[in-house]
N, C-alpha and C positions, 0 to 999 in steps of 0.2 A: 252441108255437113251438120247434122239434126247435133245443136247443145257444143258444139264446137266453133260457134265467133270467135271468141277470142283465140282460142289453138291457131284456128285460119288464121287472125289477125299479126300473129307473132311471126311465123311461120313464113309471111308475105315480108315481114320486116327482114326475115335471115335472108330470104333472097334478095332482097332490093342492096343489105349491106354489101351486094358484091359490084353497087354504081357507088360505092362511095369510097373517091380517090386516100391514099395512102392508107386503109386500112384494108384488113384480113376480111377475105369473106367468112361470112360466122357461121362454124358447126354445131351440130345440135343431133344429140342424141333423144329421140323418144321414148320414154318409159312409162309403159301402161300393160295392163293386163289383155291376154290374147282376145282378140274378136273386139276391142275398144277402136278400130278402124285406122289404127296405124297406116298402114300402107294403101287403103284406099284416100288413106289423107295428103300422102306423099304423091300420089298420083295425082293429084289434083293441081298440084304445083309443075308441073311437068313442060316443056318447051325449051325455048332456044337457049334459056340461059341455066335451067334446071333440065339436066339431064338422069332420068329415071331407070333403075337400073334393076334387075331380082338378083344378079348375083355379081360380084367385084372379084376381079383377080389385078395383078400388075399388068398380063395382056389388057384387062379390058379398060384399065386407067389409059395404055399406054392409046387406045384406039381412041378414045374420047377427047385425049389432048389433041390426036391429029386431026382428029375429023370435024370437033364442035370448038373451032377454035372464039367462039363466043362464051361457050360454058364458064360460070363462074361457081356452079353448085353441080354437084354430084348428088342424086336421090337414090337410096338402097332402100328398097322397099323391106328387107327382111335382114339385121344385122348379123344372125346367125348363117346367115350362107356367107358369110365372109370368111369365118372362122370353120368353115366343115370339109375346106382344102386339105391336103398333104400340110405338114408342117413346113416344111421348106417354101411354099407355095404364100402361105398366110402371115411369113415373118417377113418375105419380101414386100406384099401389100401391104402389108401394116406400115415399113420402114417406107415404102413410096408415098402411100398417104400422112405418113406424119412429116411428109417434105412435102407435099402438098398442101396441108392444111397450117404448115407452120410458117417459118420465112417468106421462102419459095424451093420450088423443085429445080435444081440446076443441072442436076442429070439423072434421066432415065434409067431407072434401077434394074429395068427391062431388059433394053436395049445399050444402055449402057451411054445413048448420045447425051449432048447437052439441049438443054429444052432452052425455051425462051424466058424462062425466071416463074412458067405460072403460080399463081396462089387458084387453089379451089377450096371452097368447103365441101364435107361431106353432111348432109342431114339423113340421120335414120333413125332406126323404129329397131324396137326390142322389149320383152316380156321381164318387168321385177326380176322373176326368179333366173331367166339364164343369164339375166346381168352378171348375177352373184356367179357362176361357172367361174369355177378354176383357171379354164381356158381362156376365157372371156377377158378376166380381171390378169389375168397375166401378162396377155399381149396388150391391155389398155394400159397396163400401168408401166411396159417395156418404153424406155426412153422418153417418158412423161406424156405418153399420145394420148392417154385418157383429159389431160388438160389443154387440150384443142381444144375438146367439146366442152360445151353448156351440156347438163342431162337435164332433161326438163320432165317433171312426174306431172302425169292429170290419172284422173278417173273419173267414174260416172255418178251424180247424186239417183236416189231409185225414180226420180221426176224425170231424170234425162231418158235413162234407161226404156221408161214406158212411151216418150216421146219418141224414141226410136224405134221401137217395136212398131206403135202405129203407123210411122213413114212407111217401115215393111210393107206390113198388112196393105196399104194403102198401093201399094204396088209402084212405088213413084220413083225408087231407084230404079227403075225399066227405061222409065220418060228420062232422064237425064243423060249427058252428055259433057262430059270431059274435055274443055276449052282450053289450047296452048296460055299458060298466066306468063304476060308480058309484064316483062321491065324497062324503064327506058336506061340500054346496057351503056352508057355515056358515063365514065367515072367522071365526078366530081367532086370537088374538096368541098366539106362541110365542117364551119367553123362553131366552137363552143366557147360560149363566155367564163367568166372564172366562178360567178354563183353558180351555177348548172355542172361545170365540173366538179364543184364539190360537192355537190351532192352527189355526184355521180360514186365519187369518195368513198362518202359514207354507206353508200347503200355495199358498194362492194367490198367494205371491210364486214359488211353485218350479212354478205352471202360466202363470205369467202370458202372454199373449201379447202382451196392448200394451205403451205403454209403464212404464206407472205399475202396471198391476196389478190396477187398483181395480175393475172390471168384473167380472174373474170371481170378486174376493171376494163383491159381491154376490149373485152366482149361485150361489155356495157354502157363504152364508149361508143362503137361501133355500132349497135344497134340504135342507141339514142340520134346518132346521127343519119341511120337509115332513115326515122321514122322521117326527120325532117328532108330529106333525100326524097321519100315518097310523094313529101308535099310540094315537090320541084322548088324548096327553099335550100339556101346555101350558110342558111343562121336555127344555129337548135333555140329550140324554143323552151318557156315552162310546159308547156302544152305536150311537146314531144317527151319530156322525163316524166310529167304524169303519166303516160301511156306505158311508158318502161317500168316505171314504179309497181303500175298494175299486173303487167306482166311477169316480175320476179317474183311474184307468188309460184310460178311454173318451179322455178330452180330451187326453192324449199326440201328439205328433207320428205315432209308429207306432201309437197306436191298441190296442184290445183281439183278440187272437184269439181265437176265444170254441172 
């Protein structure tokens, strides 16, 4: 992915949050302009614990639970096929994913049975401008589901841009091949000491978007603790909140230029 490491890099931490015992796997809205690779991005994350999807209904949540009883992430390649349902259709989805992505899901809004407690995240991809939709912003902001997610802004500097053209030109996305990305799906508990929490603190009183705050500490907890998850450690380090540090330039109001 030409000028997108660190996108990758992050991206690998929201999935890995779904091995790390007592927390919420972490959602993540992508927000970039059309053709910036959103969903060949999402497809790259894709296997046993990332499950990749083009369009979400409460059927197709409710197939996922049964069939990928490993999945800990939901991948939708394109957010606005969520929302281009019947109305009746997209407020049930919304209300099953925001039991999904919040406590746990304790019955099927489908089906009506009782599930086994799952947590999922959902990560997707969507364009600035139909952020802003009426529609969009209505049912994110129904019963607080908009603060599941992290939205995470990038875009391109004109250096990345031409550096992608030439991959083109070069004809190299032909050669390439899309490899199931493994996690090892073992939750573990991963412990944080009291300096490293507070920073963790402060950083998310200085990102906060709601009122209190306390949402995207959570988030910020949780991936701090993925990173050190990744490194098959069970202690966050300084090293893993530098990495987080880095990457909360993503959740900015301007966003990352990558």
């Amino acid at each position: 992915m030409i000028g997108l490491e660190s996108l990758v890099d992050f991206l690998s931490l929201a999935l890995w949050s779904g091995s790390v015992a007592g927390e919420r796997p972490a959602s993540v809205i992508l927000v970039a302009p059309p053709g910036a690779g959103k969903t060949s991005l999402l497809e790259k994350f894709q296997g046993e614990t990332g499950i990749f999807v083009s369009d979400l209904t409460s059927r197709e949540l409710s197939t996922i639970l049964k069939d990928h009883p490993k999945a800990t992430h939901i991948l939708l390649g394109d957010m606005l096929t969520l929302f281009g349902h019947k109305s009746s259709v997209v407020k049930l989805t919304c209300r099953m994913l925001s039991g999904l992505t919040g406590e746990s899901l304790k019955t099927d809004s489908f089906t009506g049975q009782v599930t086994n407690n799952r947590q999922l995240g959902l990560i997707t991809a969507i364009p600035p401008d139909d952020l802003r939709k009426r529609l969009v912003e209505t049912q994110l902001q129904a019963g607080g589901f908009a603060t599941r997610f992290l939205i995470l802004r990038y875009d391109y500097t004109a250096a990345t841009i031409r550096k992608i053209h030439d991959y083109i030109r070069g004809d190299r996305y032909t050669r390439e091949k899309i490899e199931p990305f493994v996690i090892d799906p073992v939750k573990l508990p991963v412990a944080i000491n009291p300096t490293i929490s507070r920073q963790i603190q402060d950083l998310a009183l200085a990102l906060k978007s709601d009122t209190l705050g306390t949402r995207i500490h959570h988030h910020l907890r949780t991936l701090v603790k993925a990173h050190a998850r990744r490194r098959r450690s069970d202690q966050v380090e300084s090293r893993d909140f530098a990495a987080l540090e880095l990457h909360s330039l993503f959740f900015t109001r301007e966003g990352r230029i990558l």
